[in-house]
C-alpha positions in Angstrom: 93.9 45.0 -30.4 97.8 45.0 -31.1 100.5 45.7 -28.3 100.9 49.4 -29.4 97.5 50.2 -29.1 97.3 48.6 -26.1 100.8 50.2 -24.6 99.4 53.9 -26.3 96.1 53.7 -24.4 97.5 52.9 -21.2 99.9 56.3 -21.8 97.1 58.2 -22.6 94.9 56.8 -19.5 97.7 57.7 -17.6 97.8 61.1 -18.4 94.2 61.5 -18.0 95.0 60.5 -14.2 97.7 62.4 -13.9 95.7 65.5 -14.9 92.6 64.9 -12.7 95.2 64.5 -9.6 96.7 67.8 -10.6 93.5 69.3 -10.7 91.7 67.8 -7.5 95.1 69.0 -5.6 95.1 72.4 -6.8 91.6 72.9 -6.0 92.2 71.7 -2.1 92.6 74.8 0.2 96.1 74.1 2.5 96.2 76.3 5.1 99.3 77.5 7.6 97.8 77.1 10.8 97.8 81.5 10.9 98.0 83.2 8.3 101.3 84.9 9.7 102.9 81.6 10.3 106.3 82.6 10.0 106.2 86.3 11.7 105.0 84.3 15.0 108.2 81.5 14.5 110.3 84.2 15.0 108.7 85.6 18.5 108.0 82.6 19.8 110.4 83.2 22.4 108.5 85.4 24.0 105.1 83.3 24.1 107.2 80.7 26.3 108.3 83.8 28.4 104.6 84.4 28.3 103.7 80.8 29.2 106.5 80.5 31.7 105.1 83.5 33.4 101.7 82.1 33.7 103.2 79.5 35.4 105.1 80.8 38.0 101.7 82.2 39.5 100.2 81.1 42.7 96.7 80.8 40.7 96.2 80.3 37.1 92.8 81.5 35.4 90.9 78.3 34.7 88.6 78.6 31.4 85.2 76.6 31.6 82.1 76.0 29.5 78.9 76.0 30.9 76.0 75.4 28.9 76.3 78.4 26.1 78.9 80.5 28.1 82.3 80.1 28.0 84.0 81.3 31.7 87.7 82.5 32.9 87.7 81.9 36.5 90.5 84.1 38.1 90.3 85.7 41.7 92.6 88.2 40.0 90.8 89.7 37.0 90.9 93.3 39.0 94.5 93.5 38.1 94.0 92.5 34.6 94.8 95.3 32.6 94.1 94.3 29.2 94.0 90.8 27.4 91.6 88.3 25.3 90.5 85.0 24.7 90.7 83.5 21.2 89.1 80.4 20.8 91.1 78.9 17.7 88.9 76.2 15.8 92.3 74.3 14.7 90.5 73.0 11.4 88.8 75.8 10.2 90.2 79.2 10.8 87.0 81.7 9.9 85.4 79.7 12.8 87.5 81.6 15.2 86.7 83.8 17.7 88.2 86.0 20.2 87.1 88.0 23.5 88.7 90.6 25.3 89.2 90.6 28.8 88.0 93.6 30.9 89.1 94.4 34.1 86.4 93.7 37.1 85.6 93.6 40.6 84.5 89.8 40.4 86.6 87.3 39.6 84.4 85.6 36.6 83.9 86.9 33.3 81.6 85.4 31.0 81.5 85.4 27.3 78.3 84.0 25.0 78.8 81.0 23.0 75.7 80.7 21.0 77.2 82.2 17.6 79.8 79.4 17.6 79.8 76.1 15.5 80.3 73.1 17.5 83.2 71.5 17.7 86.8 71.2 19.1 88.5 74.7 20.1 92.1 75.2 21.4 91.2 78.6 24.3 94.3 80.8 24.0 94.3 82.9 27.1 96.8 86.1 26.6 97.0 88.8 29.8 98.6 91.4 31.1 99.1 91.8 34.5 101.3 93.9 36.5 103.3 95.3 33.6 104.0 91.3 32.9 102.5 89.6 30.3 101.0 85.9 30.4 99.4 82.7 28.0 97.6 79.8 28.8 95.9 77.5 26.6 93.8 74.7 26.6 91.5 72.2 24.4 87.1 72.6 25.0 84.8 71.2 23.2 81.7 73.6 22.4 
């Protein structure tokens, strides 16, 4: 084989790589952690008014998973006058789920888990209260 056979195949070899990367990379799904990615950038003020809120109170809402239930602990949930729990699977976004809060006498609520994949969830925590809204958030694993 001469030198510009040689140097020809290698070009050619190189395309053929260059168009099975393109082609594997086009075919990967890339994802914006929410679909409305930049919308929420531009209110995000107000989810660390929201957080900042949440913290200021003498007793935050602690979320727990027991056995297939998923709990929000809060001697408050009377006063609750509207909100939801989204549990955001962080790799997979049709995995997600969300509950809404309903104002009760107790002060545990208690949501099913069964229908859920297993896995690692972010529990996004969104209230109002008072005319005042709040957010907590924190990691579970189902």
């Amino acid at each position: 084989m001469s030198w510009g056979k040689a140097i020809i195949l290698s070009f050619v070899l190189f395309a053929a790589f260059v168009a099975g990367m393109v082609t594997v990379c086009v075919r990967q799904n890339i994802s914006l952690v929410t679909r409305d990615y930049y919308k929420e950038e531009l209110v995000y003020q107000e989810q660390l008014d929201r957080k900042q809120n949440a913290l200021e109170l003498d007793t935050q809402p602690e979320i727990v998973v027991r056995e297939n239930y998923l709990e929000v602990h809060y001697p408050q949930l009377a006063s609750v006058t509207s909100g939801s729990v989204l549990l955001f699977r962080p790799s997979d976004a049709s995995l997600d789920h969300e509950f809404q809060l309903t104002p009760t006498s107790g002060p545990v609520q208690r949501f099913e888990l069964q229908a859920l994949a297993k896995g690692l969830y972010k529990a996004r925590m969104q209230w109002v209260m008072n005319d005042r809204e709040y957010y907590i958030e924190k990691v579970i694993v189902l």
